[in-house]
C-alpha positions in Angstrom: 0.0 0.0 0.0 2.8 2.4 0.8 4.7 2.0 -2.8 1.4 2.9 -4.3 -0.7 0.1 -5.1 -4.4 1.4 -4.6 -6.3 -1.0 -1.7 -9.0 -1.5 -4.3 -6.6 -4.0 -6.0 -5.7 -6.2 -2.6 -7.7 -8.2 -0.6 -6.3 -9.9 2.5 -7.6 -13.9 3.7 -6.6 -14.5 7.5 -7.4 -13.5 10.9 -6.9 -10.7 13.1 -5.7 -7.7 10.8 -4.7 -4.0 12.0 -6.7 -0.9 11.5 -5.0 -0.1 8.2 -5.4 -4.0 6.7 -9.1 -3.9 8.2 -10.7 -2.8 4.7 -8.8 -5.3 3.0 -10.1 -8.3 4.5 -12.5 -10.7 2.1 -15.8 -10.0 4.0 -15.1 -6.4 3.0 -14.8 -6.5 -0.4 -17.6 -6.6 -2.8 -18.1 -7.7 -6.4 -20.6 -7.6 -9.2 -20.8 -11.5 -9.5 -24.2 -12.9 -8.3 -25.5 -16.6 -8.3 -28.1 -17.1 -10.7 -31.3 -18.8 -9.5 -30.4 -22.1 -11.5 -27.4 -22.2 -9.7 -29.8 -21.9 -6.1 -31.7 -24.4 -7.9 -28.9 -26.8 -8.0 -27.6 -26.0 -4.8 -31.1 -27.1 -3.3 -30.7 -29.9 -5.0 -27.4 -31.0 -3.8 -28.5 -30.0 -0.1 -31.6 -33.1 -1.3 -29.2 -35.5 -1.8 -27.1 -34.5 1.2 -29.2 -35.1 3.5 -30.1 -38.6 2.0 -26.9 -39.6 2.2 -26.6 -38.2 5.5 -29.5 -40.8 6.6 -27.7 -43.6 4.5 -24.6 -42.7 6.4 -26.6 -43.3 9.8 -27.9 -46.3 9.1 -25.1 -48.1 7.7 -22.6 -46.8 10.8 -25.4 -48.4 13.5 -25.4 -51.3 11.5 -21.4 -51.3 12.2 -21.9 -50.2 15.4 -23.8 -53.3 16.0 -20.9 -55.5 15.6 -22.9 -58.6 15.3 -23.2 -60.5 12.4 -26.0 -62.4 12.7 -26.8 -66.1 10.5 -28.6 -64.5 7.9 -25.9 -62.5 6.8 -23.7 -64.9 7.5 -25.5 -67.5 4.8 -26.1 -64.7 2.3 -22.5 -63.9 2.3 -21.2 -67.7 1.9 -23.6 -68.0 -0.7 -21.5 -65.9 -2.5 -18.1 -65.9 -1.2 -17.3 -69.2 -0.3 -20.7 -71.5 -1.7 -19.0 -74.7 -1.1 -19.8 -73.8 2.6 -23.6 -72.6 2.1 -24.2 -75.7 0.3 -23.1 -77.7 3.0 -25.6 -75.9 5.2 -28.2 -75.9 3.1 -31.2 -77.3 4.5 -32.6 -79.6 2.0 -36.2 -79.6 1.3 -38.7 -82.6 0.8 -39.4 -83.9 -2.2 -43.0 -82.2 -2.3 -41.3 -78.7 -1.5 -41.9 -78.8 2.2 -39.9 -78.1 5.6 -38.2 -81.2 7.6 -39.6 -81.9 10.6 -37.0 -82.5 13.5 -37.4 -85.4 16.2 -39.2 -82.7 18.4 -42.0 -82.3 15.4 -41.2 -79.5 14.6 -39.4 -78.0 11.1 -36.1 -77.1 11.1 -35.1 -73.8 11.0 -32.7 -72.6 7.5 -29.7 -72.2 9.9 -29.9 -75.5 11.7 -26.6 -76.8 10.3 -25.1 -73.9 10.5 -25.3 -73.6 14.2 -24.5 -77.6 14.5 -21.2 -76.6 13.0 -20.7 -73.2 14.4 -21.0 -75.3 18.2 -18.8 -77.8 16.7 -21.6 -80.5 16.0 -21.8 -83.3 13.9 -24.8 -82.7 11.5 -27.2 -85.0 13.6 -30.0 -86.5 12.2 -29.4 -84.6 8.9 -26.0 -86.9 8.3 -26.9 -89.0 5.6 -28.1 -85.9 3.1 -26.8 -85.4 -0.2 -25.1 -82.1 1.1 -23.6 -83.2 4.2 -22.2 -86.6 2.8 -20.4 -84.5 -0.3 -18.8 -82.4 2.8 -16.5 -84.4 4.7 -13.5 -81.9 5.1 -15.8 -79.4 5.8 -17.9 -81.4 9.0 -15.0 -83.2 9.8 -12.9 -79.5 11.1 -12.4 -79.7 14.5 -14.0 -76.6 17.0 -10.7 -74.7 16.9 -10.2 -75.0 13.1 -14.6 -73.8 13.0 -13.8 -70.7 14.9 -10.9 -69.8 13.1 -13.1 -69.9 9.9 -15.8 -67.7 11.2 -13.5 -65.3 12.6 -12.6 -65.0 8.9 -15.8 -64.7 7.7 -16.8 -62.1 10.2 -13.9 -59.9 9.8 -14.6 -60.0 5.3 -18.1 -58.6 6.6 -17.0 -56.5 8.7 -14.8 -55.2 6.7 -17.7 -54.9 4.1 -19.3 -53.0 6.4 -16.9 -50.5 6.8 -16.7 -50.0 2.8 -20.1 -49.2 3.1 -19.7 -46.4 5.8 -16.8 -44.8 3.7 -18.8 -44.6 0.2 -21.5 -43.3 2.0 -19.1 -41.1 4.2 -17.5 -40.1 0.5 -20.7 -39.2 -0.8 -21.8 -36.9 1.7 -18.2 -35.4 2.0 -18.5 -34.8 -2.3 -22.2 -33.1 -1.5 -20.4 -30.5 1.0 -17.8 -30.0 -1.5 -20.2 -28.9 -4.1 -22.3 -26.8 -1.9 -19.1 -25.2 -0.6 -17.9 -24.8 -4.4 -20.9 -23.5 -5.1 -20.9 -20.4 -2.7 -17.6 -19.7 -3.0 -17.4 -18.6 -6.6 -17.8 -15.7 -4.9 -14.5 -15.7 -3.4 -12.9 -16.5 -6.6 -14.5 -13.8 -8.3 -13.1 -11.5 -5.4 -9.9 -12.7 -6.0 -9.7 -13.1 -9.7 -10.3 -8.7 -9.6 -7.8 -8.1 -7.1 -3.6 -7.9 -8.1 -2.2 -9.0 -4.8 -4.0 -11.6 -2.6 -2.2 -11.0 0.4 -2.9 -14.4 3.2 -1.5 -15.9 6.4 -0.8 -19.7 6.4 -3.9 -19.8 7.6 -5.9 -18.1 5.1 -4.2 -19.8 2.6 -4.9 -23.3 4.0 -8.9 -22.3 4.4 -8.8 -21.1 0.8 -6.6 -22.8 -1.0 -8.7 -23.8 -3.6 -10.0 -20.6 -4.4 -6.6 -19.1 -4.7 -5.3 -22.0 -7.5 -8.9 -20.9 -8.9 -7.6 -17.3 -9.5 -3.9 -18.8 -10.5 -1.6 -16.6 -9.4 1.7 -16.8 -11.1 3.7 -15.1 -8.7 4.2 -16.1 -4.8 5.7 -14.3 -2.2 6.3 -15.4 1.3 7.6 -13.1 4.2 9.3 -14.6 6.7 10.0 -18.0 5.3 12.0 -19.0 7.9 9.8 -19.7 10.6 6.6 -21.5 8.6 7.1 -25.1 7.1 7.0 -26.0 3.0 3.7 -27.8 3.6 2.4 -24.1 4.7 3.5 -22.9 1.5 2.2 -26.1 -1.1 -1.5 -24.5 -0.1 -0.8 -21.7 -1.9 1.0 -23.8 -4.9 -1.5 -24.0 -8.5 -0.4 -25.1 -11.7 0.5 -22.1 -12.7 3.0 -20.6 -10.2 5.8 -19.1 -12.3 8.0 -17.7 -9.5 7.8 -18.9 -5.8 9.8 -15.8 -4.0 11.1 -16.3 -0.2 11.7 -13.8 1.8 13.6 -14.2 5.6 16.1 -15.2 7.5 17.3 -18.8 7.9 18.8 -18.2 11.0 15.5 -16.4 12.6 13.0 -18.2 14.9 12.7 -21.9 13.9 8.8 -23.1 12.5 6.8 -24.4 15.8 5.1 -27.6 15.1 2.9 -28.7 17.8 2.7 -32.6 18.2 -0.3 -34.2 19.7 0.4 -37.9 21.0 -1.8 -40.0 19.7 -1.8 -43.9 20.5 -2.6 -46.1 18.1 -6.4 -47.3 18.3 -7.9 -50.8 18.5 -10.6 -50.1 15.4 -13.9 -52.7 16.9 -17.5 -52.0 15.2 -18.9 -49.4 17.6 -15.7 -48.0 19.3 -13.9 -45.9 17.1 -15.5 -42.2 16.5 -16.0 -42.2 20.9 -12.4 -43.3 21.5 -11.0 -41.0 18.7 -13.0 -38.1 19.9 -11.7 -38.8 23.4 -8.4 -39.0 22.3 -8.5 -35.5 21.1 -10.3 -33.6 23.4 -8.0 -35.2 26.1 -4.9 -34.3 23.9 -3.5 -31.0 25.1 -6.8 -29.2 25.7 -7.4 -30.0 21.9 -11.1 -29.7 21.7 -12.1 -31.3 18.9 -15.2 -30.6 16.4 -15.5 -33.4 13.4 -18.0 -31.5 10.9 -17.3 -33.8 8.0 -16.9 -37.7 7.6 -13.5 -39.2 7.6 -12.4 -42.3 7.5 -10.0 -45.0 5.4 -11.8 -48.0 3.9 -7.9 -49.2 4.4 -8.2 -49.3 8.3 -9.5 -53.0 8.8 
């Protein structure tokens, strides 16, 4: 501002600013770009599908929460994943299409085998059916080898389960991304008018995609010495011609604050409590989750 450069043609992103950077912060500037009302249109839209994803997102994290897998999933999955094992529990039907009836008169139930097996069993009075008879390796396991195979089973559909929570979790994260792409066209248009864009680390971390929107070609950094190079890749675009630093490597050193963490058993139900925990507990860190992460790579 001092060398000339009217404060029409600078706008500042960050925090706490001085009386004479005041004016030049982003919620004072103004522009002529307005959203049209299809663009409203598609952002009601969007907010539609966020919130039935947000639903979708609820139900499928209870349903890992649960941590349970109960026999009907349990068949439906073999059927598909290992059938040599769901035909080998398959309960087989009478010739005219009806239920067996057990020694206590009454018809077996479709996970009777199943459970014989699951308890370590022999098949019982269902021994000499086609099924069981073609299965000898698989009722002839012993109770230790049994568990070790459901333990196997459980943990694929667990896993499964947790695939379902992160493309759910990924959808509703895209649907927050639009909506906040949406409304801050505004902020590109700001910047795209404006010569200098003159940010904190900060500022340039919260808006770092709208300042690769408005490509700036040149970067300048004051005080280089005492921020880190990931501070400075926020403000990197494909277009950055020059990348200017400016300090002394001798000055204060970058502070980087490291919050212990220990590593977390990850069971259905236990994760987002112990996490949040974790945090809160971690140096006064408070902390507020307001969109969905997690790695379908974790289990």
């Amino acid at each position: 501002m001092k060398t000339g450069i009217p404060s029409s043609s600078i706008v500042r992103l960050g925090g706490k600013a001085t009386a004479a950077t005041e004016p030049l912060q982003l919620r004072k500037q103004s522009t002529n770009y307005r959203m049209t009302q299809m663009e409203y249109m598609a952002v009601d839209e969007i907010k539609k599908l966020q919130e039935q994803n947000c639903t979708q997102l609820q139900k499928t994290f209870d349903a890992y929460k649960s941590a349970y897998i109960q026999n009907p999933q349990l068949l439906e999955y073999l059927e598909f994943e290992d059938p040599e094992y769901f035909v080998a529990f398959t309960i087989p039907k009478t010739h005219d299409g009806q239920r067996l009836i057990g020694r206590n008169g009454r018809p077996i139930h479709d996970f009777y085998l199943l459970e014989q097996w699951l308890k370590g069993r022999n098949p019982g009075f269902l021994s000499s059916h086609r099924n069981v008879v073609n299965a000898p390796k698989i009722w002839s396991m012993s109770f230790s080898e049994r568990r070790e195979k459901l333990k196997t089973w459980q943990d694929a559909l667990f896993k499964e389960q947790v695939g379902h929570v992160y493309d759910n979790g990924e959808a509703y994260n895209s649907c927050l991304a639009s909506i906040d792409r949406m409304f801050g066209r505004k902020t590109e248009a700001i910047l795209n008018e404006k010569r200098i864009i003159a940010c904190t680390t900060t500022g340039a971390a919260m808006h770092g995609e709208r300042i690769r929107a408005a490509s700036p070609t040149v970067i300048l950094v004051e005080e280089a010495g005492e921020i880190l190079e990931s501070h400075v890749l926020t403000a990197l675009g494909p277009n950055t011609d020059q990348l200017i630093l400016i300090g002394d490597h001798k000055s204060v050193f970058p502070f980087s604050c490291s919050i212990g963490m220990s590593v977390l058993t990850v069971t259905a139900g236990n994760f987002v409590p112990k996490l949040t925990t974790t945090l809160s507990r971690s140096r006064g860190v408070a902390a507020i989750i307001s969109t969905f992460h997690f790695s379908s790579g974790w289990l």
